[in-house]
N, C-alpha and C positions, 0 to 999 in steps of 0.2 A: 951242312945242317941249316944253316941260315937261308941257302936257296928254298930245301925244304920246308921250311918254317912258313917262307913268306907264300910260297905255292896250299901251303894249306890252308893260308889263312883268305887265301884268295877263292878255294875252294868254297868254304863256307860260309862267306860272304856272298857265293856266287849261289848257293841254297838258299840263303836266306831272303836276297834280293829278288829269286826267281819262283820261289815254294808259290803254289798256287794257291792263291786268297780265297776265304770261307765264302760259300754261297756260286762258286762255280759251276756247270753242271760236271757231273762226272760218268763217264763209261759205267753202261750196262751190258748186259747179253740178252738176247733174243731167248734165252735158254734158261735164263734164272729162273730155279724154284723157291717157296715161299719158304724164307728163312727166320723166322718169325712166328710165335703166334698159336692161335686154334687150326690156322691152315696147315701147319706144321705137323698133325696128328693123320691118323688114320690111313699112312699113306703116302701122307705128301699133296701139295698144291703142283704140279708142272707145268699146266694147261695146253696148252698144244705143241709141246716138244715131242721131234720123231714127226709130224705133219709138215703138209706144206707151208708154203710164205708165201702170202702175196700182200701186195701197197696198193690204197688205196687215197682215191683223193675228191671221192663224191659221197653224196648219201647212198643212192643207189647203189653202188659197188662197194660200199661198207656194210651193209642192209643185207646183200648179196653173202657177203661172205663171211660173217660170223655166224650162217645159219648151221645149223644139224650138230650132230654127235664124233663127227671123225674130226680125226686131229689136226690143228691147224693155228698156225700163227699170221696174224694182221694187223700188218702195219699202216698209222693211220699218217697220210702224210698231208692230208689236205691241199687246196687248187694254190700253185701258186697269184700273182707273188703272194697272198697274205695265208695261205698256209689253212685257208677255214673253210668249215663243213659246215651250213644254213640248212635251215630248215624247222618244221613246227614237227618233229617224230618221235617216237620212242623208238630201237632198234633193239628187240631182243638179240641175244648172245648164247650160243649154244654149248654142251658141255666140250671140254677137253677143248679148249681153245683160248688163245692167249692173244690180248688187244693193249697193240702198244703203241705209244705217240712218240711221232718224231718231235725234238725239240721245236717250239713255235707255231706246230698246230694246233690247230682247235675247232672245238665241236659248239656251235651258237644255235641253240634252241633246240637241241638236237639232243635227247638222254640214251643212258642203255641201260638195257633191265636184265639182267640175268636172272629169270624162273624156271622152277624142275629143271634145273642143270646142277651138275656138278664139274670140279675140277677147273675152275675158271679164272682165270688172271687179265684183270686189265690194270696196265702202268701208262705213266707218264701221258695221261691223258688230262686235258683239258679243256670244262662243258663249262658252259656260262649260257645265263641265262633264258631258263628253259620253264616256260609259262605253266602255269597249275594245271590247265584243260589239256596240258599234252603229257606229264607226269613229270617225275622226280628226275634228277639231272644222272643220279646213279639210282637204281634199285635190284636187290636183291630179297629174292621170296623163294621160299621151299626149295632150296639149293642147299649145296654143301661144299666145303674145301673150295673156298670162293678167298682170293687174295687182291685186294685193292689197295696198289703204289702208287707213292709219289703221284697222285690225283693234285689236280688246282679246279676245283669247286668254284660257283660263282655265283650272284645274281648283281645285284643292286638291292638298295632301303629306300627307292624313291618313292616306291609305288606300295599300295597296302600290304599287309601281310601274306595275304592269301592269292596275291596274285602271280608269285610262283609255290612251286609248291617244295620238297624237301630235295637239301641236299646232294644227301646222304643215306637213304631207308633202307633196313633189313629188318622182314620180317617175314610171316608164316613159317615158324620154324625153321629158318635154316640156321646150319652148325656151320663149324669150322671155320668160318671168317675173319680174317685179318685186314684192319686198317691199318696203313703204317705211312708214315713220312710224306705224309696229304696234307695240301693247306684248304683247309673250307673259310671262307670270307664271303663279308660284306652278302649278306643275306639275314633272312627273319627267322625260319627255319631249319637249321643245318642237317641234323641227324639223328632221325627216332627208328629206336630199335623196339619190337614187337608192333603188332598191325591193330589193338585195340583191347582195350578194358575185357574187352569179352571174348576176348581169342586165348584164354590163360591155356585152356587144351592142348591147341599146336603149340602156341610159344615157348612154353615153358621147358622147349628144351636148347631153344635159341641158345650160340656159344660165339661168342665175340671178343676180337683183343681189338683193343686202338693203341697205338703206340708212338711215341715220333712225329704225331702230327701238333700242327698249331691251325687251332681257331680264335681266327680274329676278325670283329667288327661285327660276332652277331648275337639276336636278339635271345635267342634260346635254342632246347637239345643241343647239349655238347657232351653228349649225346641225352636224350631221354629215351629211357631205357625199363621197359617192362618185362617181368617175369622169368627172364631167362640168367644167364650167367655173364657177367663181363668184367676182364682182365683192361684197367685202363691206367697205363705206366708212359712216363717221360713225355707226355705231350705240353706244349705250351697254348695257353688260354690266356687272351686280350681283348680289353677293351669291348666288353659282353656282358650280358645282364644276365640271363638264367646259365649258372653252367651244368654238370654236370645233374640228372634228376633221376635217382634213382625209384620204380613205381612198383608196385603190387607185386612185392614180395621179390622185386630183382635180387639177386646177390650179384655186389659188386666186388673184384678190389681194385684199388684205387692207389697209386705209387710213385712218390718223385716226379708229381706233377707240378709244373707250375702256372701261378693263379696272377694276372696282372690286372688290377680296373676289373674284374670279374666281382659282381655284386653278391652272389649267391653260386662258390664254386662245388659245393657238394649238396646239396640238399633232398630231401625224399618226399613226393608226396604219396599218398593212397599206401603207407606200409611197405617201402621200400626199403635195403638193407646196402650199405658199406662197409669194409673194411678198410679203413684210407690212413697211409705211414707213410712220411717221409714228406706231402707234399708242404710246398708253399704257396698259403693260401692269399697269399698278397693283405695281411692285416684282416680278412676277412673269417669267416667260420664256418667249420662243418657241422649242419645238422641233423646228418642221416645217421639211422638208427646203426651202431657195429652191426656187422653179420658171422654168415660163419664160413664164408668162401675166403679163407685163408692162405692158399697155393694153386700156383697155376699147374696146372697136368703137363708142364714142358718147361724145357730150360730156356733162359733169358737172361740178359746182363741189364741191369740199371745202372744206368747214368745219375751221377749227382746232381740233385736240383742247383749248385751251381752252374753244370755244365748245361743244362736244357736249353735255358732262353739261346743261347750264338748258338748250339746245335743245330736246334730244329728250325728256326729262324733262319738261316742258310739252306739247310737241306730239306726242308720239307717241298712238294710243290711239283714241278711241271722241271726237274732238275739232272735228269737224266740224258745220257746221247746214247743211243742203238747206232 
């Protein structure tokens, strides 16, 4: 009994000593569907499971191969040794296909836009720095069942406002969208959902979760969001001046989110609407009108805003290994 005793205790000593620390990357599959979210509905998000694979490590044969409609998954591995993809491009992305980073790649100046597509996934991707005259680092328009993981967003606040342009964009009506477990940083503009005051026609049927992500170090849109619908739960918000804006009649809800150094984490201009429970607003206040988007149309677990900050903090990001 005592050999026993002392062998378990060695065991558990030997979990505890060896348990892998928060903020590790962790095993994906080339094959995950979006488990999560508005991409969750209608269907399902796959993007290019059942297609080919291929790795790529230039723009040109990245350019090349998320074109068209058949199914296909691409791996973005970038040139060694430093793993990155240059260039002043946008790269549209075509439906049913699924773009995914190897850990420590990266895309430098270089965005993707997925339009009129649908069924679209790109993970563990990471753009930085991608100037205003060439577009948005991510953007989706007139799409649908569009799932974007674990993203590491980027610019820099050296330079004026305007001289990159957004994060994070979705607009001309597309549905189905899932942001989850993204870190957008250190930029001016992060993330505006609908394409303009006077687009309420298309947008207003835009359908957006953000979940799991943490924005930190920027100026505003986290997201700014017009006219459409958006479920925005467990993300963490730091060290940011506009956060959340809800506009012209958006319904939002709003959930055990947490707010840090955020000056303004819920607010509404032009007649925007919230329903916001649970979160913490770091000392600060919400004051966007209640609405009446009360339930999201799919199951999901919250996290307690205890739990959010080490969470997403750790796991949000560029955190993933294929």
């Amino acid at each position: 009994m005592q050999w026993f005793l002392s062998f378990f205790s060695f065991a558990v000593a030997f979990q505890v000593v060896f348990a892998a620390p928060a903020g590790l990357e962790r095993r994906a599959s080339a094959t995950d569907a979006a488990d999560v979210g508005f991409a969750t509905l209608n269907g399902g998000t796959t993007g290019g499971v059942g297609g080919t694979t291929t790795t790529v490590s230039t723009l040109a044969a990245l350019t090349a191969a998320v074109k068209g409609t058949s199914k296909k998954i691409v791996i973005v591995s970038g040139k060694h040794p430093l793993r990155t993809i240059t260039g002043n491009a946008v790269v549209s992305v075509g439906s049913n296909t699924s773009v995914l980073g190897k850990k420590g790649s990266s895309l430098v100046g270089v965005g993707l836009r997925v339009k009129d597509a649908s069924n679209v996934i790109v993970r563990n991707i990471r753009v930085s720095k991608v100037l205003a005259s060439t577009g948005d680092a991510i953007a989706v328009q007139k799409s649908s069942r569009v799932w974007l993981d674990h993203l590491d967003l980027s610019s820099d606040r050296d330079h004026d406002k305007d001289f990159y342009d957004g994060l994070l964009d979705i607009t001309h009506g597309s549905t189905g969208v899932t942001v989850s477990w993204s870190k957008l940083h250190d930029h001016f503009k992060a993330s505006l959902v609908g394409h303009s005051d006077n687009n309420k026609a298309e947008d207003t049927k835009i359908t957006v979760t953000y979940a799991n992500n943490h924005f930190v170090n920027l100026n505003s849109r986290l997201p700014s969001f017009r006219f459409g619908r958006g479920h925005i739960f467990n993300n963490l918000f730091q060290n940011s001046n506009d956060g959340i804006n809800t506009r012209l009649g958006a319904q939002l809800l709003v959930e055990n989110n947490v707010f840090a150094r955020t000056k303004k984490p819920i607010f509404s201009t032009d007649g925007g609407f919230a329903v916001a429970r649970g979160n913490d607003l770091g000392g600060a206040t919400n004051t966007a009108p209640n609405g009446s988007f009360t339930s999201a149309p799919y199951s999901y677990t919250l996290s307690s805003v205890a739990q959010v900050k080490s969470a997403v903090a750790a796991g949000a990001g560029q955190t993933l290994s294929f």
